[in-house]
C-alpha positions in Angstrom: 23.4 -9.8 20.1 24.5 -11.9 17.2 22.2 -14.5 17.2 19.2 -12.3 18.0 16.8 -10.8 15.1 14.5 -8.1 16.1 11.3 -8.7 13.9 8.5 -5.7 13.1 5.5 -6.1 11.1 2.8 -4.2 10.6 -0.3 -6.6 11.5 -1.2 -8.5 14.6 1.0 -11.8 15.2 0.5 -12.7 18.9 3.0 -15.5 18.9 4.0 -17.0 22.0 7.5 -16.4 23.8 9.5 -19.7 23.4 7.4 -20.7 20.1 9.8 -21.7 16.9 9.3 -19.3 14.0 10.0 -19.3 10.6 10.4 -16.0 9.0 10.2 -14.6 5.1 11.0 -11.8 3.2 9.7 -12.8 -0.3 10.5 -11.5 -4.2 8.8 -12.0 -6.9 10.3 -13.7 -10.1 10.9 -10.5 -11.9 13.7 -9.6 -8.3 11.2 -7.0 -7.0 11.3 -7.6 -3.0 7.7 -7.5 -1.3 6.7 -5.3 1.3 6.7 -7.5 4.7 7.4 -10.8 5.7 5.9 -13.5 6.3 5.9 -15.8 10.1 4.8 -19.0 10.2 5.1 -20.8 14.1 5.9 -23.9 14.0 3.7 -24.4 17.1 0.9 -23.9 16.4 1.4 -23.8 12.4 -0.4 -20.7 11.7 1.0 -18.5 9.6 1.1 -14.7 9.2 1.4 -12.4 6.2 0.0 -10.0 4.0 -2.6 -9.9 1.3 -0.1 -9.9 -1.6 1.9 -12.9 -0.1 -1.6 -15.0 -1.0 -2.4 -13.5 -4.0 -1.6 -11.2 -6.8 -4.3 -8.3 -6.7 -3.9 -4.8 -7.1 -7.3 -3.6 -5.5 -8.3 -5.6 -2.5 -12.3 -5.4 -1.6 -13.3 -8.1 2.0 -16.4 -9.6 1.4 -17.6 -12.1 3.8 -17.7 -14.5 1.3 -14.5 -14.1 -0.3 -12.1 -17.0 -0.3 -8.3 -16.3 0.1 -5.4 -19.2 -0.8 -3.8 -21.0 2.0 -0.4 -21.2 0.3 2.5 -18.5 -0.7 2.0 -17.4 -4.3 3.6 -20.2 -6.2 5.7 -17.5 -8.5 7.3 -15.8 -5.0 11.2 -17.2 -4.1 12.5 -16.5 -0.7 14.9 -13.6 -0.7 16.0 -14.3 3.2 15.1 -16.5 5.9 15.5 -16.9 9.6 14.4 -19.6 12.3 14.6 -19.3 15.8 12.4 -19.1 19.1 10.7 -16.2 20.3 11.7 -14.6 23.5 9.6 -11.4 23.2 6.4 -10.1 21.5 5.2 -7.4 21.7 1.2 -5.9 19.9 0.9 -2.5 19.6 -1.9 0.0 18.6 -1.0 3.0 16.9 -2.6 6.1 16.4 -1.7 7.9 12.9 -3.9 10.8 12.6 -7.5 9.5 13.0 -6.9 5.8 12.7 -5.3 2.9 14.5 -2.8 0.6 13.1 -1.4 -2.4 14.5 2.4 -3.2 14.8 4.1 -6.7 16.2 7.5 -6.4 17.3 9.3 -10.0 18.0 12.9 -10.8 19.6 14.2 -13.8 17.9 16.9 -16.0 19.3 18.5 -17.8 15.5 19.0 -21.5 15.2 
C-alpha cells in the first residue's frame, strides 16, 4: 500500500504494534549515506541505531566501562525521513554460517 513502509534493520528493535516511530537514514556532511537507520518511538522514547550513528570510530572495542553519546553525531543531516505507527514487528535470528545475527522487520502505516 501507499502509505505503508516496510522497515528492516539489522539489530534488535522490539517496538510495539501501534507505537509512533520516527525513522532515519542519515549522511554525513561530505553526501556519503550511512549504513542503516535509525528508529526512535515516540512511546517509549528509546531510540535505536548503530554504532556509527553515535560516534565516528573506525574500530569499535565494548568495554564495560565504555561510555557511548546519547545524541546523533552533530555533523550527520537527515537524507529521508518517515513517521508513522507500527502495525507489525517482527525479531528474527539468523543463522550465517556459524553465527547468529539479528534482523527487525517493521510495517509502518505513514502520517
Amino acid at each position: 500500500m501507499e502509505n505503508q513502509k516496510d522497515i528492516t534493520v539489522d539489530y534488535a528493535a522490539a517496538i510495539p504494534v501501534g507505537h509512533h516511530v520516527k525513522v532515519c537514514k542519515y549522511k554525513t556532511v561530505s553526501g556519503d549515506l550511512l549504513e542503516g537507520l535509525w528508529i526512535k518511538d515516540h512511546d517509549t522514547g528509546i531510540e535505536y541505531g548503530m554504532s556509527h550513528h553515535f560516534e565516528d570510530r573506525k574500530l569499535v572495542s565494548f568495554s564495560k566501562t565504555e561510555v557511548w553519546p546519547f545524541d546523533v553525531r552533530p555533523d550527520l543531516k537527515i537524507e529521508i525521513q518517515v513517521e508513522g505507527k507500527v502495525l507489525r514487528c517482527r525479531l528474527m535470528s539468523l543463522k550465517v554460517s556459524n553465527d547468529w545475527k539479528v534482523q527487525t522487520r517493521m510495517l509502518i502505516e505513514l502520517v
